[in-house]
MARGUSE-85865 format. One record per residue (C-alpha): residue number from 1; residue in three letters; chain; x, y, z. Coordinates in Angstrom, 1 decimal, padded with zeros to 4 digits. Example, Ala and Ser with C-alpha at 12.3 -4.5 7.8 and 13.67 -1.06 7.14 Angstrom:
2
  pos  code  unit       u       v       w
    1   ALA     A   012.3  -004.5   007.8
    2   SER     A   013.7  -001.1   007.1
// end
This chain:
497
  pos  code  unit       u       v       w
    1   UNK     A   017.4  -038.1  -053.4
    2   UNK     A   016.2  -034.4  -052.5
    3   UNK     A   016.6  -031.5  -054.2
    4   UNK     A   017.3  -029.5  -051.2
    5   UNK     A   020.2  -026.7  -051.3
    6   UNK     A   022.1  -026.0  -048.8
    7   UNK     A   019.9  -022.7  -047.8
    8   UNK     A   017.2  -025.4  -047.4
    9   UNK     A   019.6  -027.5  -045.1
   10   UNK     A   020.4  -024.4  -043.1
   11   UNK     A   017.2  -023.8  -042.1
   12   UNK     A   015.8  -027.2  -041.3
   13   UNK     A   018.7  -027.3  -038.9
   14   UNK     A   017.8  -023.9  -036.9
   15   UNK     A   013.8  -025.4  -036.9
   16   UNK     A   015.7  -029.3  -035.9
   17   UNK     A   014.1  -030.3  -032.1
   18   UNK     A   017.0  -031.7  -030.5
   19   UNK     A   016.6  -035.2  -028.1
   20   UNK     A   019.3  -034.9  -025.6
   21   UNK     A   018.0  -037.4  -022.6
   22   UNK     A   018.4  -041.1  -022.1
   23   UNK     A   015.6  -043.3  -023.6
   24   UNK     A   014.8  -046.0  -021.2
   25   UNK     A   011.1  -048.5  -020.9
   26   UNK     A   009.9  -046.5  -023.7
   27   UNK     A   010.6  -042.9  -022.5
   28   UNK     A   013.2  -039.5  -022.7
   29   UNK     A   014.7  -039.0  -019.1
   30   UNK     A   017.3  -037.0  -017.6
   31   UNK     A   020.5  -039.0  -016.2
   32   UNK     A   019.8  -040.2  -012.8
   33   UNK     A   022.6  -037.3  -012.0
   34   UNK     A   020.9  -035.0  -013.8
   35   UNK     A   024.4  -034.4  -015.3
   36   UNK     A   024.8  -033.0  -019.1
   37   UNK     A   027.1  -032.7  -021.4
   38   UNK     A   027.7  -030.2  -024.5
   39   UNK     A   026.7  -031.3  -027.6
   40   UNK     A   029.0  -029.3  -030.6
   41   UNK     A   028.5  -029.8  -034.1
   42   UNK     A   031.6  -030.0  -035.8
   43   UNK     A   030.1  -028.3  -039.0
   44   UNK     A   030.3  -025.1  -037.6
   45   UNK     A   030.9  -025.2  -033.6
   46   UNK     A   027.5  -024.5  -032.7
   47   UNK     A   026.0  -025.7  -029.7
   48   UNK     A   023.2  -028.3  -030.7
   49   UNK     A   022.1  -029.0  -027.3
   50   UNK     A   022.2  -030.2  -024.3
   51   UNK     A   023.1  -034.5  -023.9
   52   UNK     A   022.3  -036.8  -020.8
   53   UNK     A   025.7  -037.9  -019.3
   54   UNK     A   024.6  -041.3  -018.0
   55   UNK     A   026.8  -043.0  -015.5
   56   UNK     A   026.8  -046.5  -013.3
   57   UNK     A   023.1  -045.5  -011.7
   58   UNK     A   021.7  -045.3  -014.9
   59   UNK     A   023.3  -048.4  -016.4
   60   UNK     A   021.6  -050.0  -013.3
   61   UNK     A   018.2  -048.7  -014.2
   62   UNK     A   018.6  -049.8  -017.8
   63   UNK     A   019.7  -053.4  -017.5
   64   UNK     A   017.2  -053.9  -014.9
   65   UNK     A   014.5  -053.2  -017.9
   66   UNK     A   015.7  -054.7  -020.6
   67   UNK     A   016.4  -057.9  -018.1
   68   UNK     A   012.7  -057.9  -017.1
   69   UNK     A   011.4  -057.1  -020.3
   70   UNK     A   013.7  -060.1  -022.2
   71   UNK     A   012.1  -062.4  -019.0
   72   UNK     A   008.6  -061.2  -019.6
   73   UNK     A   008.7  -062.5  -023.2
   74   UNK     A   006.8  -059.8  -024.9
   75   UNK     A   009.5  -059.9  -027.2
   76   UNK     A   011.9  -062.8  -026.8
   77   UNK     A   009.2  -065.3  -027.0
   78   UNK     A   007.1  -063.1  -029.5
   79   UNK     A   006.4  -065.5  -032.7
   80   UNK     A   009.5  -064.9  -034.9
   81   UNK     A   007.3  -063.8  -038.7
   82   UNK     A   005.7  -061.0  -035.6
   83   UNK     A   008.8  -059.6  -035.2
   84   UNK     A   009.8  -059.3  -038.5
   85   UNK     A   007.0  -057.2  -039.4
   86   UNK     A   007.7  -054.8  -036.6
   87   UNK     A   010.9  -054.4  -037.9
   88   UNK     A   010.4  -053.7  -040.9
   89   UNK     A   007.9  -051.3  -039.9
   90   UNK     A   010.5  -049.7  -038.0
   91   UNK     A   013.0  -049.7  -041.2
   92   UNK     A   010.2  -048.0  -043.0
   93   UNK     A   010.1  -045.3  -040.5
   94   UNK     A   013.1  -044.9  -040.6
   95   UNK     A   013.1  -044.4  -044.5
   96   UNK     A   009.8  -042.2  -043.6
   97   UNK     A   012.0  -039.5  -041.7
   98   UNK     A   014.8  -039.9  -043.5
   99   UNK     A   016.0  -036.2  -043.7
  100   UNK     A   015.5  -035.9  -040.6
  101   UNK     A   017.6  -039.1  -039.5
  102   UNK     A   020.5  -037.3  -041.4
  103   UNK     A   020.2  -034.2  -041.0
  104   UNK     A   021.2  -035.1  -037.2
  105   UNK     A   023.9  -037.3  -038.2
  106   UNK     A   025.5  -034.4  -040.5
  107   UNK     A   024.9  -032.0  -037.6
  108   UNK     A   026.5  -034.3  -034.9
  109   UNK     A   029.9  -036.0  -036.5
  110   UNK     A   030.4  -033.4  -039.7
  111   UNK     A   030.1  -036.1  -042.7
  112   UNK     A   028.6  -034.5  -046.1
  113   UNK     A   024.2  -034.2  -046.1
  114   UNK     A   024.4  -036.0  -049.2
  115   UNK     A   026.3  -039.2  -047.9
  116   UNK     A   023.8  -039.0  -044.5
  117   UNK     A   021.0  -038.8  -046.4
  118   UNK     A   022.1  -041.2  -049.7
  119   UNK     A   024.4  -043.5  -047.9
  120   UNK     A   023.6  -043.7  -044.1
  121   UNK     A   020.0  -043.9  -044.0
  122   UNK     A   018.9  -046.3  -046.2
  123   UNK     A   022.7  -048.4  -045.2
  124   UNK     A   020.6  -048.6  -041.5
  125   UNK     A   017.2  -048.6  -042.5
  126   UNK     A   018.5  -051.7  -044.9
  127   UNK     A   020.3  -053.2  -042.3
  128   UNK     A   017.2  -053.6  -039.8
  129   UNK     A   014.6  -054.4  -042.9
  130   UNK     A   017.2  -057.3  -043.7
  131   UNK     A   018.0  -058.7  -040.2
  132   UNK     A   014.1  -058.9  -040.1
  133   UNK     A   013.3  -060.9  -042.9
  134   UNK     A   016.4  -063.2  -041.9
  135   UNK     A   014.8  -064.3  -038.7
  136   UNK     A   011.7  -066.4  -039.8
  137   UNK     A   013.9  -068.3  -042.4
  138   UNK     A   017.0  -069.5  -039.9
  139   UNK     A   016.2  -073.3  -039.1
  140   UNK     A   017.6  -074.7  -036.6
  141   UNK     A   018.7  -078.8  -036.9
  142   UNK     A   018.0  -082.2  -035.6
  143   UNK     A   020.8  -084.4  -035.5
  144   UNK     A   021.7  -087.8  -036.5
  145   UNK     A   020.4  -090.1  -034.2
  146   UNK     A   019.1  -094.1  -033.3
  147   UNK     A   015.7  -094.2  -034.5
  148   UNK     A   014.7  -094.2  -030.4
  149   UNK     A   016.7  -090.8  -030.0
  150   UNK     A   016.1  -087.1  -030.6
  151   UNK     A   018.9  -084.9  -030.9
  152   UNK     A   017.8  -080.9  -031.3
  153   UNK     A   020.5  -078.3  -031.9
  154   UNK     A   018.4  -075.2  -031.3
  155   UNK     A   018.7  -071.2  -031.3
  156   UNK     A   018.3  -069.1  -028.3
  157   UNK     A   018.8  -065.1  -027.8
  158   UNK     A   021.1  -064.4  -025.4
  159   UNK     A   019.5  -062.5  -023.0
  160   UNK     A   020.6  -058.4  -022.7
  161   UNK     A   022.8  -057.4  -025.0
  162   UNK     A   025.1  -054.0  -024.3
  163   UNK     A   026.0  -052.4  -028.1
  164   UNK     A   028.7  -049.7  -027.7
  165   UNK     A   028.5  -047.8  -031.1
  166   UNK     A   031.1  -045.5  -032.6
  167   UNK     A   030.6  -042.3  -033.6
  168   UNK     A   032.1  -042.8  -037.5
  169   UNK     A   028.8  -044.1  -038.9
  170   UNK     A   026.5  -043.6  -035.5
  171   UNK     A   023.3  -044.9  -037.4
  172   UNK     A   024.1  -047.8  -039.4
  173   UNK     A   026.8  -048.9  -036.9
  174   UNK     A   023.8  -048.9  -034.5
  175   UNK     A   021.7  -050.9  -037.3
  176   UNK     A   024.0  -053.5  -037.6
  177   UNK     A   024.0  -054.4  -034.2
  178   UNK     A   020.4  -054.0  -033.7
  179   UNK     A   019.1  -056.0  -036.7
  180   UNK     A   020.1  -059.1  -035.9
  181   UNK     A   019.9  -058.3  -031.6
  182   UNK     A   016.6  -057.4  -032.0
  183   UNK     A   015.3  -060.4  -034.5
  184   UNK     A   016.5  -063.1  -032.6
  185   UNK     A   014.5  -061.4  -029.3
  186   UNK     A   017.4  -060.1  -027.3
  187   UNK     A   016.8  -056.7  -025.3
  188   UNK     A   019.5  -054.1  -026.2
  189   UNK     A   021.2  -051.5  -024.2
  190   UNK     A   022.9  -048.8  -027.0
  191   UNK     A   025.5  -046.7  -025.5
  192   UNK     A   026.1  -044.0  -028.6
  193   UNK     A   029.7  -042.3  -028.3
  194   UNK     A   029.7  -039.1  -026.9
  195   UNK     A   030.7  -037.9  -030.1
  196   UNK     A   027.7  -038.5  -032.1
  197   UNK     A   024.8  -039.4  -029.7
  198   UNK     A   021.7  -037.8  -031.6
  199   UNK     A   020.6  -040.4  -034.0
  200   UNK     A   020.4  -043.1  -031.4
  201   UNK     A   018.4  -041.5  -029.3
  202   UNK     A   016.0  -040.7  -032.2
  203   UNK     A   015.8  -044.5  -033.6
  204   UNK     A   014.7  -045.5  -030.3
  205   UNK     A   011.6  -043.5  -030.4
  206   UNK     A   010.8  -044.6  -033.5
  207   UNK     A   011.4  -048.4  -032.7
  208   UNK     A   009.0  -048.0  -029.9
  209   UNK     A   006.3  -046.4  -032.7
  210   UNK     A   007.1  -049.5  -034.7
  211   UNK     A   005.9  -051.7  -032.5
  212   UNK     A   008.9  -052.7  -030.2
  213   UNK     A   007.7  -053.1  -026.8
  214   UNK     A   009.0  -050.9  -024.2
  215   UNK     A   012.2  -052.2  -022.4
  216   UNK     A   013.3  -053.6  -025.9
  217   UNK     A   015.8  -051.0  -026.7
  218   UNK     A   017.4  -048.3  -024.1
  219   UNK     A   019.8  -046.0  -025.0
  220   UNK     A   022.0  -044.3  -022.7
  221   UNK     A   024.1  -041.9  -024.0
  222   UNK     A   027.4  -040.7  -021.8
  223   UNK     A   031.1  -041.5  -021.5
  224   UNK     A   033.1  -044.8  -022.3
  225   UNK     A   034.5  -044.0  -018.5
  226   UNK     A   031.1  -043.8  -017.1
  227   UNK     A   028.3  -045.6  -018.6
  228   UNK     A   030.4  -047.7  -021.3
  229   UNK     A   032.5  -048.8  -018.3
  230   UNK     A   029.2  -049.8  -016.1
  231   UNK     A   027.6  -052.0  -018.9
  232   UNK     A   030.9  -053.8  -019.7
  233   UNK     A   031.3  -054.8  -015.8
  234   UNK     A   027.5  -055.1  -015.3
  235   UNK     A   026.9  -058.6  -013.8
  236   UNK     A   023.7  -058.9  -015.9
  237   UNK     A   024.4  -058.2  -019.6
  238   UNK     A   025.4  -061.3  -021.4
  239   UNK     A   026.7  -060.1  -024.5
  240   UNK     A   029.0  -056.8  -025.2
  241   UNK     A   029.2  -055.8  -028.5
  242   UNK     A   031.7  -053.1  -029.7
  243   UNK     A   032.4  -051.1  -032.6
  244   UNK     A   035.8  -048.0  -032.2
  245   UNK     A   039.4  -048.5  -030.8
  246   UNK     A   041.7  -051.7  -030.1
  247   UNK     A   042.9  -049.9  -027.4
  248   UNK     A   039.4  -049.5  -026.1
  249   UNK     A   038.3  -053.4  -027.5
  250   UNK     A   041.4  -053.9  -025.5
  251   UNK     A   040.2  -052.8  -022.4
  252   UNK     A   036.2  -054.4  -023.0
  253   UNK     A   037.6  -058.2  -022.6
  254   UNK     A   039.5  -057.2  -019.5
  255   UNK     A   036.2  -055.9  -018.1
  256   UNK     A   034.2  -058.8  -019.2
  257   UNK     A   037.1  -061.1  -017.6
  258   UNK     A   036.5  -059.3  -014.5
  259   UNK     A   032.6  -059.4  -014.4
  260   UNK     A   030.7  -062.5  -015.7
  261   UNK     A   032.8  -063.7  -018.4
  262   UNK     A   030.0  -061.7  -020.7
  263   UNK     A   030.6  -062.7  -024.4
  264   UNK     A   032.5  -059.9  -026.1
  265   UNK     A   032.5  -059.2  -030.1
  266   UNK     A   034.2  -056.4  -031.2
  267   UNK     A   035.2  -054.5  -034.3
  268   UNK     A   037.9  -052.2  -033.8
  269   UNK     A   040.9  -050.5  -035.7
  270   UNK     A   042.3  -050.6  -039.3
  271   UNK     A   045.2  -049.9  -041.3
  272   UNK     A   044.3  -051.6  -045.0
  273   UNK     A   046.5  -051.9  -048.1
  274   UNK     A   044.9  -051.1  -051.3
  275   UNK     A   047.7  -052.7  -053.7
  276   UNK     A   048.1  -051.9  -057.5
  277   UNK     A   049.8  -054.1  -059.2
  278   UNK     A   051.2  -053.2  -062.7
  279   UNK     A   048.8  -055.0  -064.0
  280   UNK     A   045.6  -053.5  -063.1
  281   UNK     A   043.2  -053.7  -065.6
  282   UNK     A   042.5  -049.9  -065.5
  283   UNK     A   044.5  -047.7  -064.2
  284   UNK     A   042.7  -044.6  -064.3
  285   UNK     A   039.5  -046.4  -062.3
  286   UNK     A   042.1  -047.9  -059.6
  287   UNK     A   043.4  -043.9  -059.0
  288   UNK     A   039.9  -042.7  -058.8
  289   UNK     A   039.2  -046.1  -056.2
  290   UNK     A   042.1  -045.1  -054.1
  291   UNK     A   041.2  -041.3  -053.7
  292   UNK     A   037.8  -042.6  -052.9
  293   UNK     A   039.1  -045.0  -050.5
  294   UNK     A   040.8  -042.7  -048.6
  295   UNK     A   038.7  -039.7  -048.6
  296   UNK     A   035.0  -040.7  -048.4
  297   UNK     A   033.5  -040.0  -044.8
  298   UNK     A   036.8  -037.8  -044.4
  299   UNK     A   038.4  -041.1  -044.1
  300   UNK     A   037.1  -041.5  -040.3
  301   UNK     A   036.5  -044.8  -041.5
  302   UNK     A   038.1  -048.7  -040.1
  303   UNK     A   038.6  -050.0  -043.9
  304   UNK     A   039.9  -046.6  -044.7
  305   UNK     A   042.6  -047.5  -047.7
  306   UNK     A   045.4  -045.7  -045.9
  307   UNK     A   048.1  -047.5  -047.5
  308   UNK     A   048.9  -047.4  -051.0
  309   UNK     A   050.7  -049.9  -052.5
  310   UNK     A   052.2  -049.2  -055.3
  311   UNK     A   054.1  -051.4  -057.9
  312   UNK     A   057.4  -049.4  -058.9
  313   UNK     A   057.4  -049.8  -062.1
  314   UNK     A   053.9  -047.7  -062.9
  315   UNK     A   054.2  -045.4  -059.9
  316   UNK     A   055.5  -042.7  -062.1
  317   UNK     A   052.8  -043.1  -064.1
  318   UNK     A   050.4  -044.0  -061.6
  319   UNK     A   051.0  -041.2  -058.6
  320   UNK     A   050.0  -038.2  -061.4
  321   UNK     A   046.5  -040.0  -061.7
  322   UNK     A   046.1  -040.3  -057.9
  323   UNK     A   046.7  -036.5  -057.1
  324   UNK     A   044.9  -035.5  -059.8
  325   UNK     A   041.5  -038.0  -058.7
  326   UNK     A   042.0  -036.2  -055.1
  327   UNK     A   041.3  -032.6  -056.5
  328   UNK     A   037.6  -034.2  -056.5
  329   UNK     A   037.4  -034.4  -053.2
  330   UNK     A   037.8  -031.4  -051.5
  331   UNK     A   036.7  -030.0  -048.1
  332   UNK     A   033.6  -027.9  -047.7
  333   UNK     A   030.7  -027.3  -045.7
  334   UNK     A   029.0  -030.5  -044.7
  335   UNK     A   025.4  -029.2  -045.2
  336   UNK     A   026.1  -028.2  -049.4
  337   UNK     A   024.5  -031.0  -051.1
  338   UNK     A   027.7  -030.5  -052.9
  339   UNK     A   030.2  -031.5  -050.7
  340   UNK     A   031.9  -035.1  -050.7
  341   UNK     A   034.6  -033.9  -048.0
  342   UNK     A   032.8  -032.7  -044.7
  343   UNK     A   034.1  -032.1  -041.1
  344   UNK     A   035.9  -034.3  -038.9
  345   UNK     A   034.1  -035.0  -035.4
  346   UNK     A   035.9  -032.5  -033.1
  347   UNK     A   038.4  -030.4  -032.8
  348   UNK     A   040.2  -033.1  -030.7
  349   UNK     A   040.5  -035.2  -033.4
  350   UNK     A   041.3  -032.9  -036.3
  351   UNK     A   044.5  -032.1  -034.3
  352   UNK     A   045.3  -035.7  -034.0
  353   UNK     A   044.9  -035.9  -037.7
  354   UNK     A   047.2  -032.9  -038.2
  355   UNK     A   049.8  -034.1  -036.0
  356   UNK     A   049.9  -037.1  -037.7
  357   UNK     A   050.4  -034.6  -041.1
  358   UNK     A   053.5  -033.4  -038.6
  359   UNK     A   054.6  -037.0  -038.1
  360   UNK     A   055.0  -037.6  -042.2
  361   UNK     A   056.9  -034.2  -042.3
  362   UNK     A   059.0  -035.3  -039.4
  363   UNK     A   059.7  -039.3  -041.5
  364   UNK     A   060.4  -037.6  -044.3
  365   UNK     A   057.6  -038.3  -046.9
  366   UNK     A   056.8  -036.4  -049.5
  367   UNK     A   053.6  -034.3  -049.5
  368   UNK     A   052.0  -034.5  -052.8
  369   UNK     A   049.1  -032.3  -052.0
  370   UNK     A   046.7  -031.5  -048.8
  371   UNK     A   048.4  -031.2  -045.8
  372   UNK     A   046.5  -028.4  -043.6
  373   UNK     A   043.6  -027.3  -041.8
  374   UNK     A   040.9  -025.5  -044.1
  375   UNK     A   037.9  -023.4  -043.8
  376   UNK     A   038.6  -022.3  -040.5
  377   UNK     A   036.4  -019.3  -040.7
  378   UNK     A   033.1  -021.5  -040.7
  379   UNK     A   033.9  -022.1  -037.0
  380   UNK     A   033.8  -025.6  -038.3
  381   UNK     A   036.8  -028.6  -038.2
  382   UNK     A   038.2  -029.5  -042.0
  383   UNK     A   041.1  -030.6  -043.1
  384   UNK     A   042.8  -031.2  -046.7
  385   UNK     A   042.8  -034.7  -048.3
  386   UNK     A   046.4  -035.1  -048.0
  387   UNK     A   048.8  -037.3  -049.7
  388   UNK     A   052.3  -038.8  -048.6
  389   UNK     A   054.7  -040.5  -051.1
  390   UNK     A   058.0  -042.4  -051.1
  391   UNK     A   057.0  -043.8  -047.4
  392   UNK     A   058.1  -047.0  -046.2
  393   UNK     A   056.2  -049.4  -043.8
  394   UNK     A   057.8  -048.6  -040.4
  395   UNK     A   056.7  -045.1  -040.9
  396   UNK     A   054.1  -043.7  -038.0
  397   UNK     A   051.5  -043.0  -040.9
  398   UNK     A   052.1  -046.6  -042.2
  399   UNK     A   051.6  -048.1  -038.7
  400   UNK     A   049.2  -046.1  -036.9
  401   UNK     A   045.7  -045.5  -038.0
  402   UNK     A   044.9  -041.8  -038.3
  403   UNK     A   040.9  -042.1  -039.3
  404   UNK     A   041.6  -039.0  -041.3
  405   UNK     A   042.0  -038.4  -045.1
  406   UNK     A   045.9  -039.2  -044.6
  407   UNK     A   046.8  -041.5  -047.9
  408   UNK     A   050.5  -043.2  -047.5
  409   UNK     A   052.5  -044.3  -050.4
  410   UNK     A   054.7  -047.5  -050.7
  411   UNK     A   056.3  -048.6  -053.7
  412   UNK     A   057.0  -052.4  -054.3
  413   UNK     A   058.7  -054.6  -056.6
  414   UNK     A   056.8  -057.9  -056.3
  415   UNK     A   054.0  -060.0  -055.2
  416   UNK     A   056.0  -061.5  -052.5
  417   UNK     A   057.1  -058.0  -051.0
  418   UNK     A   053.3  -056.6  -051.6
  419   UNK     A   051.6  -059.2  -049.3
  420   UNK     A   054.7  -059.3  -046.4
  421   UNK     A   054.2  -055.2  -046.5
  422   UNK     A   050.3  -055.1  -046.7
  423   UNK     A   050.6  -057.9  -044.0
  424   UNK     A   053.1  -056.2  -041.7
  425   UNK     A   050.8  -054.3  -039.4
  426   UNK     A   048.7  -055.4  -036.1
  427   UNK     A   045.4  -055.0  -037.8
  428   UNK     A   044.0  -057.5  -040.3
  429   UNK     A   040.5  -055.9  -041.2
  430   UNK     A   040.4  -055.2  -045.2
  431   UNK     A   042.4  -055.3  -048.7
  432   UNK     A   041.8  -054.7  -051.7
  433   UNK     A   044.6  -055.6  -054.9
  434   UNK     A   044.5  -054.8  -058.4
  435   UNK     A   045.5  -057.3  -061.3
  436   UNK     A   044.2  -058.8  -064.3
  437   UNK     A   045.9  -062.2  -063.4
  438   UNK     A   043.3  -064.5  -062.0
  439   UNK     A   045.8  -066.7  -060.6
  440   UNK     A   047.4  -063.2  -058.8
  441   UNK     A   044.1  -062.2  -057.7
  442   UNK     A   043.3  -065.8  -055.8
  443   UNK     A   046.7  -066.5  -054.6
  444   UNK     A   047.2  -062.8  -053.2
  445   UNK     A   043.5  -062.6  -052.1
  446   UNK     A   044.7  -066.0  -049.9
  447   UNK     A   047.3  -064.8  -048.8
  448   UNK     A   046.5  -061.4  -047.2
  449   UNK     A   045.4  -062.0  -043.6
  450   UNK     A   041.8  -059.5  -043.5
  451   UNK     A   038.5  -059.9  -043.3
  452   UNK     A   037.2  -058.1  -046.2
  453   UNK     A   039.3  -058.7  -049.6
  454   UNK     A   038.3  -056.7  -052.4
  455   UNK     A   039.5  -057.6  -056.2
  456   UNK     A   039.2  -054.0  -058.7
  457   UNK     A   037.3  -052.5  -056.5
  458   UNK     A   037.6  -050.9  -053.4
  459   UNK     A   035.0  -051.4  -049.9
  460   UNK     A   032.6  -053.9  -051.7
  461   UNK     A   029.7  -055.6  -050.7
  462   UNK     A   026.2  -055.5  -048.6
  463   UNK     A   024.2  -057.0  -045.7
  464   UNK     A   024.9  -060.3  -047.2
  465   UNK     A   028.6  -059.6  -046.9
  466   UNK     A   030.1  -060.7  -043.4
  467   UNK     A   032.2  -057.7  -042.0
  468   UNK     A   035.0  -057.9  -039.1
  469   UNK     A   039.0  -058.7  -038.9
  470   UNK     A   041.1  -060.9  -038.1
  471   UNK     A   044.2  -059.9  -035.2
  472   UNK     A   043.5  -056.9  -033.5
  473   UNK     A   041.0  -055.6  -035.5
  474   UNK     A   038.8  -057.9  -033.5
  475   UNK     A   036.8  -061.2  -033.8
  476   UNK     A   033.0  -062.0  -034.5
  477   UNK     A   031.3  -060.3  -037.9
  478   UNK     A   029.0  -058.5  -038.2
  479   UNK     A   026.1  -058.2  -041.7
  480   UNK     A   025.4  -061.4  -043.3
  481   UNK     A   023.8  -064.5  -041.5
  482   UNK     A   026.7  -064.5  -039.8
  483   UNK     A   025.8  -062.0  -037.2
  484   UNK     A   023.7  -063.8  -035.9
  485   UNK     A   026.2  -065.9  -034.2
  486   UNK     A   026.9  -063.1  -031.9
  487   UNK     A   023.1  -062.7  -030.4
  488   UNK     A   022.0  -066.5  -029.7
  489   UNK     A   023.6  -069.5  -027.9
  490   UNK     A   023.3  -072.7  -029.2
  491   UNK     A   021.6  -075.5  -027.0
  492   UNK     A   021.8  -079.1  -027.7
  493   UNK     A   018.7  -081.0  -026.7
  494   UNK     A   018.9  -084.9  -026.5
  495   UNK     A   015.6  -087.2  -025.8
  496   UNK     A   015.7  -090.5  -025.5
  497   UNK     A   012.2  -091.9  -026.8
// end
């Protein structure tokens, strides 16, 4: 880590060059339109710079690239132990210009320099430097056959592959679709959100340095209207692969039903239960977990433990530890080393997050703590860590995600009424419980319909973790060999000798 204060910060960010334009065949252009759009850092509401608004045209120009660059083989058919050393030489650029990498990311969507720099970087850099030693060591298989037959089940990169990224964790969100994208030999179209476009547009210049060929990776930054809308009806991309809403993931297999029947994998919303059950084996760690769960990247996070759980019977005990964990984590300037609470994106959004504070008010909740808007003077967009007790399950702020630091209390008397609650909900994408029964832990870990199940602890696990939901918080997985499913098809070959 660096030593830098937030002085140091301050002035790196005045001297920061800004890339605004769309990267396509190796190269920064303006949008076919020439359009622009503002780019405000929620940190303090300066202007950062001026962003490429790409639209349909441009989407045209891009998948036209990567299309004859994937056809041209200079990297689909590029030895798989050759690509792996070009991405790993682009994970160690990455790691080379690392506060640089997160500088932009803490100037773009508000979250604290220390997490940018400590937790998204090397998260990204980790998760390209992984997919790329994966690829040389996936075999594929030869079947069961007569001894005058050959039966080949082989690997094959799709083709063009359109990532739409969310603006949460821009960089490592981007990483994890480009590691394994990009290893198998696919050509990759990013489309940052609007929100958070900066770092994008920087990896891809970096990626080229590395060695990628040109064509490899484009980025076009814009609208989901506009350019997210082109490259999910676009006749030639093969794959669409999506990280943000379920109304938007929603709308992305419509699209892709219209088109060319385009695989779609997406990650989209959240609403998890972290459940403590009177048992935990310490209770102090679990309150300290559940602040944490709630409040780390201002809890514009998917997994986000927005529901607390509560057995009844230690909730008096228990709720005292919570509020007094969640005086650790308050707002503050995203640029202080200091800081573990930053900005949210825009000032859109922090008044969606405040009129869902309006909405526990209006249901009746209790506020324990938290509850407004802060620091308004820095020109920036903060809110309290805010805490809501003695809710129940039909509640707005039990139902709805917020992607803010908006914790909602539920009390329970049993197993049985833990699961149905934590299960009650249209997402299904993480969990996490809290026993010291092993037969608890298994049978409740079984029970709870989410991708990512977490026992005394909360948001565990790395690249070799698979990550992704079950209902609507979407299908496919990202991380983990997994992934990889999502960027090849599989092609049976039979030969009769």
């Amino acid at each position: 880590m660096t030593s830098l204060t937030r002085a140091d910060w301050e002035q790196r960010a005045k001297n920061l060059k800004i890339e605004g334009r769309a990267f396509v065949h190796g190269e920064y252009r303006a949008a076919v339109s020439g359009a622009t759009f503002e780019c405000i850092s929620p940190v303090d509401g300066r202007l950062l710079g001026l962003v490429a608004s790409c639209d349909l045209a441009d989407a045209e120009l891009a998948v036209a690239d990567a299309r004859a660059t994937f056809e041209s083989g200079v990297w689909s058919r590029m030895a798989p132990a050759q690509r792996k050393g070009v991405m790993i030489r682009f994970a160690d650029l990455m790691d080379q210009h690392a506060e640089e990498l997160a500088l932009l990311e803490t100037l773009d969507m508000g979250k604290p320099i220390s997490d940018s720099l400590g937790v998204d970087v090397p998260g990204a850099s980790r998760a390209i430097r992984w997919s790329g030693e994966a690829v040389d060591k996936i075999y594929d298989e030869v079947a069961a056959t007569p001894h005058d037959e050959l039966g080949l089940v082989t690997r094959e990169p799709v083709g063009v592959v359109a990532a739409i990224v969310p603006w949460n964790f821009p960089m490592i969100m981007t990483c994890w679709k480009l590691g394994p994208a990009l290893a198998t030999g696919n050509s990759v179209i990013v489309k940052p959100s609007e929100k958070s476009p900066l770092s994008a547009l920087r990896l891809a210049q970096l990626a080229l340095e590395a060695g990628i060929p040109a064509g490899v990776l484009n980025v076009l930054p814009g609208f989901g209207h506009t350019v997210g809308k082109a490259l999910a009806l676009h006749m030639d991309v093969d794959t669409l692969v999506f990280t943000g809403s379920t109304k938007i993931a929603k709308q992305l297999m419509i699209y892709a039903g219209e088109s060319n029947m385009k695989r779609v994998w997406l990650e989209a919303g959240g609403k998890s239960a972290n459940i403590v059950f009177a048992d935990a084996p310490d209770l102090k760690v679990a309150a300290e977990a559940a602040a944490a769960a709630i409040c780390f990247n201002q809890g514009e996070m998917c997994t986000a433990g927005s529901r607390l759980l509560v057995e009844r019977s230690i909730k008096d005990q228990f709720m005292p530890m919570v509020v007094e964990a969640m005086q650790g984590w308050k707002a503050g300037h995203s640029l202080d080393p200091d800081t573990k609470v930053g900005a949210l994106v825009d000032a859109g959004h922090l008044s969606a997050v405040l009129g869902y504070i309006d909405a526990g008010h209006a249901d009746q909740a209790t506020l324990l703590c938290g509850g407004k808007r802060t620091l308004e003077e820095t020109g920036g967009q903060y809110v309290e860590p805010t805490i809501f007790d003695n809710a129940h399950n039909a509640m707005r702020i039990a139902q709805e995600e917020i992607f803010g630091p908006v914790l909602t209390v539920i009390a329970f008397d049993s197993t049985e009424e833990a699961i149905q609650i934590a299960n009650d909900s249209i997402y299904g994408l993480a969990a996490a419980i809290w026993t010291s029964n092993l037969s608890k832990a298994h049978l409740a870990a079984k029970a709870l319909r989410v991708g990512s199940m977490w026992v005394n602890q909360y948001d565990g696990g790395d690249m070799t973790a698979p990550f992704g939901g079950y209902k609507q918080s979407g299908n496919g997985r990202d991380k983990s060999l997994h992934a990889f499913d999502k960027y090849t098809e599989i092609k049976a070959t039979w030969i009769k000798l």
